[in-house]
C-alpha positions as a LaTeX table, in Angstrom:
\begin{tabular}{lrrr}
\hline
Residue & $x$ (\AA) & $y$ (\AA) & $z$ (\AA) \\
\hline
Unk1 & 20.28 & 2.15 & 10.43 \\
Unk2 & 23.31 & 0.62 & 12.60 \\
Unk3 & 26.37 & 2.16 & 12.51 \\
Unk4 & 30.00 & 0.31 & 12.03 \\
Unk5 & 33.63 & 1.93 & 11.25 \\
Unk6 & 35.42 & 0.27 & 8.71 \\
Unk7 & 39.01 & $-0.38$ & 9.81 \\
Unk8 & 41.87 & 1.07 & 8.84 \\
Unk9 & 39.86 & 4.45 & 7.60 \\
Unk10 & 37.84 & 7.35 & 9.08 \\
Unk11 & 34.80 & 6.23 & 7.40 \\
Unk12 & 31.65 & 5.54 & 9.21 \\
Unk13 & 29.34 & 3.98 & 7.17 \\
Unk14 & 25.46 & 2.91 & 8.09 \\
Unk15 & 23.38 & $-0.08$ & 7.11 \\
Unk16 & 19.74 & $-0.90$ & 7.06 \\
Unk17 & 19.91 & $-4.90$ & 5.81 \\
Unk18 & 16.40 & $-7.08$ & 4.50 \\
Unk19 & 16.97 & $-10.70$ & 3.23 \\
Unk20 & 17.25 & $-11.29$ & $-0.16$ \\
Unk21 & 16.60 & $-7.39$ & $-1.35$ \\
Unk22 & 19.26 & $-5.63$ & $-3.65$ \\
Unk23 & 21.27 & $-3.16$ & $-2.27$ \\
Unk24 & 21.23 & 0.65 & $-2.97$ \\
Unk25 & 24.02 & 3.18 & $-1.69$ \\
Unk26 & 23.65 & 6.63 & $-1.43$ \\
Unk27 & 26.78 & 9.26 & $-1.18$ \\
Unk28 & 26.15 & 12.54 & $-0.12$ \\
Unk29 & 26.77 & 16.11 & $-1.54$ \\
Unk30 & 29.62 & 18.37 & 0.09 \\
Unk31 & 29.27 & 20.07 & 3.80 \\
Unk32 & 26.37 & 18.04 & 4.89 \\
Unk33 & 26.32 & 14.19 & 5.93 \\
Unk34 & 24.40 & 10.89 & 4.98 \\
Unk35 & 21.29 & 12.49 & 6.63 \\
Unk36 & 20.48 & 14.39 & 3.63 \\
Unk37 & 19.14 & 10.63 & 2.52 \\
Unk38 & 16.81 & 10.14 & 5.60 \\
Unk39 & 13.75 & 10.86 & 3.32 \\
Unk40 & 14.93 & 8.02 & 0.93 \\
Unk41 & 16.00 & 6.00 & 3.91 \\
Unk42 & 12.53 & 5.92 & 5.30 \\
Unk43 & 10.82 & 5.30 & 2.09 \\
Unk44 & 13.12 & 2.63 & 1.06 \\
Unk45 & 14.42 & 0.66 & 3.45 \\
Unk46 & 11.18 & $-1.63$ & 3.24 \\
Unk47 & 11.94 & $-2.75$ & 0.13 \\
Unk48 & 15.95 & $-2.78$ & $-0.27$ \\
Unk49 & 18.93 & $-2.92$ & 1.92 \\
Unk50 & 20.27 & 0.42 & 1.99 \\
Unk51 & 24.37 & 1.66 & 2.69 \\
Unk52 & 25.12 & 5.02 & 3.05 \\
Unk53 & 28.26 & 6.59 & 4.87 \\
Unk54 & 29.58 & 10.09 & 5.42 \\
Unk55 & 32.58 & 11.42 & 3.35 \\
Unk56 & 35.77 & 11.66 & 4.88 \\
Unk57 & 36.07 & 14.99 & 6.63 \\
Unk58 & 32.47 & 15.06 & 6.96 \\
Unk59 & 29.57 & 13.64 & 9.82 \\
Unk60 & 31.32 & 10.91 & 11.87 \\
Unk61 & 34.11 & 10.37 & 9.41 \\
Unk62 & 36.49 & 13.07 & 10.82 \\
Unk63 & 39.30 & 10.54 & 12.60 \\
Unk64 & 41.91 & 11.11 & 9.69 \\
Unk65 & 45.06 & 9.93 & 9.88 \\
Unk66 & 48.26 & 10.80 & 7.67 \\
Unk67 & 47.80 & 10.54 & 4.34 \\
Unk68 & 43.78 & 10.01 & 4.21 \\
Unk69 & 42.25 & 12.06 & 1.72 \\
Unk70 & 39.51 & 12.11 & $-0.60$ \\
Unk71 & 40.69 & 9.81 & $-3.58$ \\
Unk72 & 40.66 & 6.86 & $-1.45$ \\
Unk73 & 36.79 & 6.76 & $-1.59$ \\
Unk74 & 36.10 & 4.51 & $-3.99$ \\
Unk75 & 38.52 & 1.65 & $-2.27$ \\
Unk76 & 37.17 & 2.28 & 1.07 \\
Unk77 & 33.39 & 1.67 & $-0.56$ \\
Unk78 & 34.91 & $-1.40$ & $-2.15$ \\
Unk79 & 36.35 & $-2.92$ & 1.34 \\
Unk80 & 32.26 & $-2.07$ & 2.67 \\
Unk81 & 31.22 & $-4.10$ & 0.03 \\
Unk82 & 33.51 & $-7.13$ & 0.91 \\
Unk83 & 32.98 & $-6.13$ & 4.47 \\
Unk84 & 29.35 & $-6.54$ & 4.56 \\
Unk85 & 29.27 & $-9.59$ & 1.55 \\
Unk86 & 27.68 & $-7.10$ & $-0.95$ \\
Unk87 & 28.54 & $-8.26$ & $-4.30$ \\
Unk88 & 26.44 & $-5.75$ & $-6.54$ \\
Unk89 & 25.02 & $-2.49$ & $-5.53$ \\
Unk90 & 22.86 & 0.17 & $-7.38$ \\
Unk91 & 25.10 & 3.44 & $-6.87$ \\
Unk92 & 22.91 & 6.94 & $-6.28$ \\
Unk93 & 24.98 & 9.67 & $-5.71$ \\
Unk94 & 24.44 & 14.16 & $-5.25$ \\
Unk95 & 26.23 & 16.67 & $-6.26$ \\
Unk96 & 30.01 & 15.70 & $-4.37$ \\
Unk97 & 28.46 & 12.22 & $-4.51$ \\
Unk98 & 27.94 & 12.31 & $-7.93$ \\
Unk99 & 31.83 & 12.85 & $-8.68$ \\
Unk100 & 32.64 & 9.68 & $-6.00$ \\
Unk101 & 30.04 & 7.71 & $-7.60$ \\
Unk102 & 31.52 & 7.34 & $-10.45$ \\
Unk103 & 34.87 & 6.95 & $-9.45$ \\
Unk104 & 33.73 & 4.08 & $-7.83$ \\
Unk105 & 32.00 & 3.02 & $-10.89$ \\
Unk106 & 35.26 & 3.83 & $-13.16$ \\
Unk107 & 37.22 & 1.30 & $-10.73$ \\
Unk108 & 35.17 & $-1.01$ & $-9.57$ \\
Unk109 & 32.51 & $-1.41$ & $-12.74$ \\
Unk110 & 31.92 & $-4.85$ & $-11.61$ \\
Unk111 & 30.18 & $-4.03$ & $-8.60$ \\
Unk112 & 27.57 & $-1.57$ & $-9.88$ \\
Unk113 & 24.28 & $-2.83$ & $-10.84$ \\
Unk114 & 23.10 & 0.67 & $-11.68$ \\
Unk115 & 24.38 & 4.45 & $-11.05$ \\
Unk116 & 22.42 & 7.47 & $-11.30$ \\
Unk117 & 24.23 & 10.82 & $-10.73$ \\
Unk118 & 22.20 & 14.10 & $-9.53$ \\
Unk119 & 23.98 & 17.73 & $-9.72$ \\
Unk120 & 27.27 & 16.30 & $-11.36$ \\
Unk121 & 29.14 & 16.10 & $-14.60$ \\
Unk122 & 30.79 & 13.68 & $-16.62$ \\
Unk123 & 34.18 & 13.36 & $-14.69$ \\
Unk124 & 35.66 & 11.47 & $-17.65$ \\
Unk125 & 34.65 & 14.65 & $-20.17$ \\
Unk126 & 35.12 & 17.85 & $-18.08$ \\
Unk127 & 35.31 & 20.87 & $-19.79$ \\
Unk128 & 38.47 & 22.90 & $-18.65$ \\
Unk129 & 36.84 & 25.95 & $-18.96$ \\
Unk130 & 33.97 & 24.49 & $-16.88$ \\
Unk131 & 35.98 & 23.28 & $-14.26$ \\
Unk132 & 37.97 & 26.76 & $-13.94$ \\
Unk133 & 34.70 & 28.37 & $-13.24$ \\
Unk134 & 33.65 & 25.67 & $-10.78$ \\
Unk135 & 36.88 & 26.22 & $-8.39$ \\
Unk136 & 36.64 & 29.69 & $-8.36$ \\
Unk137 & 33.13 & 29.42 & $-7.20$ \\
Unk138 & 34.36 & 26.98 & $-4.72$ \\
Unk139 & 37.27 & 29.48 & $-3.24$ \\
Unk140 & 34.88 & 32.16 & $-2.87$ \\
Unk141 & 33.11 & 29.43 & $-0.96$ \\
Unk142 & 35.90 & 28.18 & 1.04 \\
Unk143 & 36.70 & 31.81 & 2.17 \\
Unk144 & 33.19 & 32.70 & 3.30 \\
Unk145 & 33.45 & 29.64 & 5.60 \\
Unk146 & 36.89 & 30.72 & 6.96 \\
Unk147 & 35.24 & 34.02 & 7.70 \\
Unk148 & 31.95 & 32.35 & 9.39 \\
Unk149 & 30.75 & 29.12 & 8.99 \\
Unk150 & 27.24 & 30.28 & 9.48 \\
Unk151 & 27.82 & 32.44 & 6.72 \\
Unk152 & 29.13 & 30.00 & 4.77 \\
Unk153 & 26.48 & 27.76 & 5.67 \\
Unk154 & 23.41 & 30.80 & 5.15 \\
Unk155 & 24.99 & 31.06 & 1.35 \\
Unk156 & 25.37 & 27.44 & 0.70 \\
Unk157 & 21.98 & 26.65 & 1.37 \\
Unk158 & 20.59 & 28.76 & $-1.42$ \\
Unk159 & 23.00 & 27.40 & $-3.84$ \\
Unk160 & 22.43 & 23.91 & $-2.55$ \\
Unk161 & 18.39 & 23.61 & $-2.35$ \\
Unk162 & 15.42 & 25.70 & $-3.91$ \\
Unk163 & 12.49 & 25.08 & $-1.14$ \\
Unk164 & 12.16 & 26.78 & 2.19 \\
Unk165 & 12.29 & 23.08 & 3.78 \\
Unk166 & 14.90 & 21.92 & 2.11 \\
Unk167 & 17.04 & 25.00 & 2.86 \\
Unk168 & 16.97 & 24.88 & 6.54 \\
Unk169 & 17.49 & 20.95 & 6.59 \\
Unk170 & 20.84 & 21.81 & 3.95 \\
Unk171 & 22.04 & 24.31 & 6.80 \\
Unk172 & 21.17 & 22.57 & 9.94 \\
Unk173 & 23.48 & 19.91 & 8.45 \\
Unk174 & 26.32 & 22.27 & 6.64 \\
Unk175 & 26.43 & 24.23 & 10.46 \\
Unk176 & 28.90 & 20.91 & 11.51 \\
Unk177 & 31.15 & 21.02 & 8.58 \\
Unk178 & 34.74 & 21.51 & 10.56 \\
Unk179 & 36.60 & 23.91 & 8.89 \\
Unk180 & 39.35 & 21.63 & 8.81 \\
Unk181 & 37.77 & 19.28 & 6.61 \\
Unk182 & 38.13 & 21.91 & 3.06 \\
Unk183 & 41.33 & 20.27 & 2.87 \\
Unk184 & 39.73 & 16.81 & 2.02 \\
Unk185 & 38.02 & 18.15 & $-0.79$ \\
Unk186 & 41.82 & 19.79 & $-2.01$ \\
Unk187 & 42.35 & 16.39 & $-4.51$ \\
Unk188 & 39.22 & 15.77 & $-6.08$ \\
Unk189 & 40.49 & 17.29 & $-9.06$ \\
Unk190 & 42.75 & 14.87 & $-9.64$ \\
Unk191 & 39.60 & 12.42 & $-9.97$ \\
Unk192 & 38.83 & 14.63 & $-13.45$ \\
Unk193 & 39.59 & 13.15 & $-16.89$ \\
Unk194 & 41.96 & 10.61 & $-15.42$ \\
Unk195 & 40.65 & 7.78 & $-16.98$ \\
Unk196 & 39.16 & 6.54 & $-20.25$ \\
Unk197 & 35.54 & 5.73 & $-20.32$ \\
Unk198 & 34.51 & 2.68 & $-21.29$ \\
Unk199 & 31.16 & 1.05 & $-22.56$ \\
Unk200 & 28.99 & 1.09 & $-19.52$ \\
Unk201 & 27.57 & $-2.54$ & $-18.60$ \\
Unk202 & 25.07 & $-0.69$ & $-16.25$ \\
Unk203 & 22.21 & 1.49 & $-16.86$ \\
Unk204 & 22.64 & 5.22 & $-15.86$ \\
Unk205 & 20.76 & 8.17 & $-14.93$ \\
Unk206 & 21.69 & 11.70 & $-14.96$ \\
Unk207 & 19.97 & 14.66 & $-13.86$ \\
Unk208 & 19.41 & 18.05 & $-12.08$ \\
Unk209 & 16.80 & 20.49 & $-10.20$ \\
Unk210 & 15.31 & 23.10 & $-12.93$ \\
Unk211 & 16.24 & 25.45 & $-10.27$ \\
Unk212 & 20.05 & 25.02 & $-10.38$ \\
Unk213 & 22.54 & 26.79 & $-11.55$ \\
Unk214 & 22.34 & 26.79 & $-15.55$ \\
Unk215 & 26.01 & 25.67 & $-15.70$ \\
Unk216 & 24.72 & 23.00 & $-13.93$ \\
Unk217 & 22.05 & 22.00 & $-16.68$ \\
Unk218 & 24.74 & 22.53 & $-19.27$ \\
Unk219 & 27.13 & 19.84 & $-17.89$ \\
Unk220 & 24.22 & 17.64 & $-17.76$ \\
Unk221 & 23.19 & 18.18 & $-21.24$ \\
Unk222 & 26.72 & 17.77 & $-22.23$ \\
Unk223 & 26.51 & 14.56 & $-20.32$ \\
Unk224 & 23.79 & 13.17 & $-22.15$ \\
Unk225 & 25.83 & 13.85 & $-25.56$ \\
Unk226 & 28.64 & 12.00 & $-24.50$ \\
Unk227 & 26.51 & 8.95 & $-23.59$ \\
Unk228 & 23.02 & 9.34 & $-25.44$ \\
Unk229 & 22.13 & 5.54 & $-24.27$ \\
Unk230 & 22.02 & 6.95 & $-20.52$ \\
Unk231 & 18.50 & 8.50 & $-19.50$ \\
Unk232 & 18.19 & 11.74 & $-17.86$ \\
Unk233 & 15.67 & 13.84 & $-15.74$ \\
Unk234 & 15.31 & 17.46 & $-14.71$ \\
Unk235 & 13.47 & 17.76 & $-11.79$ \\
Unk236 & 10.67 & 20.80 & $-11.44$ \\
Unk237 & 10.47 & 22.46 & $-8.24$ \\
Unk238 & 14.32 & 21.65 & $-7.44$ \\
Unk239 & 17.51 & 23.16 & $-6.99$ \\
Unk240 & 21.17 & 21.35 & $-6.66$ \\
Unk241 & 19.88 & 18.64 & $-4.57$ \\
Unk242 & 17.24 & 17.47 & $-5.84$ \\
Unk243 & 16.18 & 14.45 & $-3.57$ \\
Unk244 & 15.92 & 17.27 & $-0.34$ \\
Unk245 & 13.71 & 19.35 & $-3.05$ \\
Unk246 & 11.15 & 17.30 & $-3.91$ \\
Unk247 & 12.04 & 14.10 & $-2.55$ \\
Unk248 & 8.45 & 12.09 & $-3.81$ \\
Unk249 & 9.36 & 12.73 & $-7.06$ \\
Unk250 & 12.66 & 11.42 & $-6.81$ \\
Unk251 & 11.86 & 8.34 & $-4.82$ \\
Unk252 & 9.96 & 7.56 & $-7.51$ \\
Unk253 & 12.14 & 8.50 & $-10.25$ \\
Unk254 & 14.73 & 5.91 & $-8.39$ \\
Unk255 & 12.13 & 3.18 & $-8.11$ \\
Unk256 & 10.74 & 3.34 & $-11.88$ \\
Unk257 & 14.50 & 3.63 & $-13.14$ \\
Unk258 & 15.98 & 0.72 & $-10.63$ \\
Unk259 & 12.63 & $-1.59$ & $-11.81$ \\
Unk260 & 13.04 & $-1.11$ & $-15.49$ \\
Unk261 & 16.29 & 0.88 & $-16.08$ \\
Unk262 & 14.85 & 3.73 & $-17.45$ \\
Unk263 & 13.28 & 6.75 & $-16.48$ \\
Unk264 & 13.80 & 9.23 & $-18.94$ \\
Unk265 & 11.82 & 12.34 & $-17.99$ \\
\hline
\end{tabular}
């Protein structure tokens, strides 16, 4: 993968480019870095070019300036994309990514060839009473790490990945959040039932590890309500992240569903 910063931003975003292949990006889940992708990176990037990046606040993307926060994602992915010529991309993103992924896809619909969301919910149909539960969770979070971030990091993994492997790969990675960076994440509510959803012109998957949390599989299910066109998968043998889980199974879930659009599992 070679490296570039895209100007005016803290982003540091990473491309593996083959002629003539379609593109795929991948955006992370919270506390780790585009490394949580190397499995897909490796199996993929014979066959597709691949862009992935780290979040702002997280990995190399930690040069902030004034004003730089979180809901300037999506138009930093969209100057990539005119950076690096890239007129359509199929859009995969986990947990964190999942929420930025279809921002991106809510502003910029023309530029998705696909989008397939993994841990997530429907950011254009949150539940209130859903998303109350989900920032408490998240403060209890944010004070473990101000206590210790190895403590924060030791909890996080088993709420972030079900096998042994994927657990110590989750923490390695969480172990370099910056403290600092929480404050990125401060805004993404205002992401949340902002804007109307319109008929997708893009197929979608949705999904989640068996092994997450069961609000987790409820906002899913909800999901697939809301938009019973989409297809969705629940992954056996996975928690929150499922392509760290069991990441044969979801390289192939992505292949069959980018191929023919639709995996449903």
């Amino acid at each position: 993968m070679k490296q570039h910063h895209l100007d005016e931003s803290p982003i540091v975003y990473y491309t593996s480019r083959r002629a003539n292949a379609e593109w795929i990006l991948f955006l992370h889940a919270a506390f780790v870095n585009h490394h949580m992708f190397q499995a897909q990176i490796d199996y993929f990037q014979d066959q597709y070019s691949i862009l992935t990046l780290d979040m702002i606040g997280h990995g190399g993307s930690t040069k902030t300036r004034k004003g730089d926060s979180i809901e300037k994602m999506s138009a930093w992915i969209s100057a990539i994309l005119k950076t690096e010529k890239i007129e359509k991309i199929h859009v995969v993103g986990i947990s964190l990514g999942a929420v930025i992924a279809q921002d991106f896809a809510n502003q910029y619909p023309e530029a998705v060839q696909s989008l397939a969301c993994f841990g997530g919910y429907d950011i254009n149909n949150v539940d209130v009473s859903m998303q109350r539960e989900n920032g408490a969770a998240q403060m209890l979070m944010m004070l473990k790490a101000i206590v210790s971030v190895k403590w924060f990091a030791k909890s996080n993994k088993k709420i972030s990945a079900y096998t042994v492997q994927a657990q110590n790969d989750f923490y390695r990675l969480n172990i370099e959040f910056p403290k600092k960076s929480f404050k990125y994440l401060a805004s993404l509510h205002r992401m949340i039932n902002v804007r109307q959803a319109r008929p997708r012109q893009y197929p979608l998957l949705i999904g989640c590890g068996k092994h997450d949390i069961p609000t987790e599989l409820s906002a899913v299910e909800m999901w697939k309500k809301n938009e019973p066109e989409c297809s969705m998968m629940v992954f056996e043998g996975a928690g929150h992240c499922v392509n760290m889980d069991t990441p044969n199974q979801f390289n192939a879930a992505m292949e069959e569903f980018w191929l023919s659009g639709n995996c449903d599992g």
